[in-house]
VMD Tcl script that draws the C-alpha trace (Angstrom):
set ca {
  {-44.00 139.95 -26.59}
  {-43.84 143.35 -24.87}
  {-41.21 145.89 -25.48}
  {-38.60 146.23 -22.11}
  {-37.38 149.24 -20.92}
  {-33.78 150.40 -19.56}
  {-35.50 152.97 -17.43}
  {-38.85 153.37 -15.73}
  {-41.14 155.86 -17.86}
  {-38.68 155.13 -21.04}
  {-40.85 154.24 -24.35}
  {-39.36 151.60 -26.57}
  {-37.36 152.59 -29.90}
  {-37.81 149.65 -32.08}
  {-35.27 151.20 -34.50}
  {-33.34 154.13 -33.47}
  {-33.12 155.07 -37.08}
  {-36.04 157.34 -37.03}
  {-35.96 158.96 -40.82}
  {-33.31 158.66 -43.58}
  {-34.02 160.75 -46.92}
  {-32.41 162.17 -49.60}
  {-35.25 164.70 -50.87}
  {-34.92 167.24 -53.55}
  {-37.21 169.62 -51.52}
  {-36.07 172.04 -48.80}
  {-35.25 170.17 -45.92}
  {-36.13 170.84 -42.09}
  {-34.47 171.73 -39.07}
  {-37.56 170.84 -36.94}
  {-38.62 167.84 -38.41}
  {-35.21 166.11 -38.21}
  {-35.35 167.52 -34.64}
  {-38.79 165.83 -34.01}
  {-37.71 162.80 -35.30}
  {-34.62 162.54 -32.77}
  {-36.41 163.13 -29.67}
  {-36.26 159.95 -26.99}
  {-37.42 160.37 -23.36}
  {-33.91 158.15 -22.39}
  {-31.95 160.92 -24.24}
  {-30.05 163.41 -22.25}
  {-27.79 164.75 -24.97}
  {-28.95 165.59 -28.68}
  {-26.55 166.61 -31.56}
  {-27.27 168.52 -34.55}
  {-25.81 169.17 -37.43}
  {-26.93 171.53 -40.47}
  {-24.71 172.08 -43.66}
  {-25.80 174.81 -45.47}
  {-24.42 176.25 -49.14}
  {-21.53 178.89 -48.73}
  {-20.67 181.63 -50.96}
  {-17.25 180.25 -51.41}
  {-15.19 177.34 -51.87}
  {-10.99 177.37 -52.35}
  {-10.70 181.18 -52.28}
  {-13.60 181.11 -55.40}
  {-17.38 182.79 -55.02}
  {-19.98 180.29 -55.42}
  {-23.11 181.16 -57.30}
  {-24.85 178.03 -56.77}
  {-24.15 174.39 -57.04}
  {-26.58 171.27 -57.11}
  {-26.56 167.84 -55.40}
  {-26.96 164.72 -57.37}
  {-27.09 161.29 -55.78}
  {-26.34 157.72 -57.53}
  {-29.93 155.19 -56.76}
  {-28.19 153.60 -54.31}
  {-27.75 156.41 -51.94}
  {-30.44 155.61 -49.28}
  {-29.11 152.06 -49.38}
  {-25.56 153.66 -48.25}
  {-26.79 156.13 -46.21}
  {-28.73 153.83 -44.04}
  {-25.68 151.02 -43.91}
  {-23.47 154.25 -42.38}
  {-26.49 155.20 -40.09}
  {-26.61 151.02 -38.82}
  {-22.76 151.09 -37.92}
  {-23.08 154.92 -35.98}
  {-25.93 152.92 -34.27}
  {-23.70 149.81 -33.61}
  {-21.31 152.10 -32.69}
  {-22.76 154.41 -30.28}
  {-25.29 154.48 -27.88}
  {-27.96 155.95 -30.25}
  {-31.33 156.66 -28.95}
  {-32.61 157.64 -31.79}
  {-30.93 158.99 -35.32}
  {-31.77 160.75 -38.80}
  {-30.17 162.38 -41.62}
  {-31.59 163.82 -44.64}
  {-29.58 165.51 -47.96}
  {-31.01 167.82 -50.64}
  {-30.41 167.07 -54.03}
  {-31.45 169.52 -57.09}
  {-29.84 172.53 -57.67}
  {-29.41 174.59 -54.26}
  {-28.97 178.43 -53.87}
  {-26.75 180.24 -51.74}
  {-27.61 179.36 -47.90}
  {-30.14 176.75 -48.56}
  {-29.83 173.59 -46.19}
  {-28.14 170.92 -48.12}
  {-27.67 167.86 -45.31}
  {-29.24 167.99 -41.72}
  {-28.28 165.24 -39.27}
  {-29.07 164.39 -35.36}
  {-28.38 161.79 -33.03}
  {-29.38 161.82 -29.63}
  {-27.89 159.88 -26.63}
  {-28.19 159.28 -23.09}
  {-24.93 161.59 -22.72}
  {-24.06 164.86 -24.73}
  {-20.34 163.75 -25.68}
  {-22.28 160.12 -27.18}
  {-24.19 162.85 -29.14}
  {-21.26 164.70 -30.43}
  {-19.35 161.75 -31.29}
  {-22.09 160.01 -32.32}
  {-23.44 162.67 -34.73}
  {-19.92 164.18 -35.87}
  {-19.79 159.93 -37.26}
  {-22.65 160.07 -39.17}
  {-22.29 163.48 -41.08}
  {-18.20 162.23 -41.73}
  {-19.07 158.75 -42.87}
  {-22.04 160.31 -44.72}
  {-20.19 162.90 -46.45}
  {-17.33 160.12 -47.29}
  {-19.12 157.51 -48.28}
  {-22.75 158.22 -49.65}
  {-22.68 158.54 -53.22}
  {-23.79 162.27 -53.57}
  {-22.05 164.80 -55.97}
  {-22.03 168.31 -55.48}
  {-21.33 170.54 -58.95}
  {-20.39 174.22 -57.60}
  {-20.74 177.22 -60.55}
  {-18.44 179.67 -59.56}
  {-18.88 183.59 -60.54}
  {-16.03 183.49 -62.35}
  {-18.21 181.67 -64.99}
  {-16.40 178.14 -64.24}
  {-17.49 174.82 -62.60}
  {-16.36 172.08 -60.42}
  {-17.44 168.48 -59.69}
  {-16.79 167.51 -56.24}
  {-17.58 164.03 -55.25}
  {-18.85 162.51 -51.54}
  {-17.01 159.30 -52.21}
}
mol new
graphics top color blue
foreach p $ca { graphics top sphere $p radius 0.5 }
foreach p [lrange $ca 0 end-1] q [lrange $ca 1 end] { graphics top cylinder $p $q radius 0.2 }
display resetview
């Protein structure tokens, strides 16, 4: 059967969820970007959380990711109900895991939508829900020589 189309010139998304990954390898803006892109999209939203130098009035030296095997499971049921949710054209998220330095990228995330505020809301979802309820846990070393286990869910 051939795909239908909302609009004239609009290519067919069998599944708006484009790329999911949790990688322990630097992750990229463009790619993620790439993977987004949908002629029927007017709106896309970004969203790229990098490592800070501080957390609770501490300096962070570095910290690393760590993610339970059933991560990509999770992260792909939260990306299904943004997509149930939302208009989604097209969506993708990826996290780092590994031990990250200072301003590495840890999570990037997009969504794009026929609309920009779909986008926003549709994107600000998916990194909350991800960051809530994906099994990842972050363990920040702190100058001060001390540590902290912080987890997603």
């Amino acid at each position: 059967m051939a795909p239908t189309y909302d609009h004239p010139g609009e290519r067919a998304a069998a599944d708006p969820i484009r790329l999911l990954a949790i990688r322990d390898t630097p992750l990229s803006l463009d790619e993620v970007f790439r993977a987004v892109g949908d002629d029927a999209a007017g709106g896309t939203a970004l969203f790229v959380g990098t490592v800070r130098n501080h957390d609770g009035g501490a300096d962070v030296d570095e910290l690393g990711y760590s993610s339970h095997p059933s991560a990509e499971a999770e992260l792909r049921r939260v990306a299904e109900k943004v997509v149930a949710d939302h208009p989604v054209r097209a969506l993708a998220a990826v996290h780092r895991v590994g031990d990250l330095s200072v301003g590495d990228l840890a999570v990037v995330v997009a969504v794009s939508c026929p609309h920009r505020a779909e986008a926003f809301a549709a994107c600000r979802k998916l990194i909350d829900d991800l960051k809530h309820e994906v099994p990842i846990w972050k363990h920040q070393r702190f100058s001060d020589g001390t540590e902290e286990w912080v987890g997603a869910c």
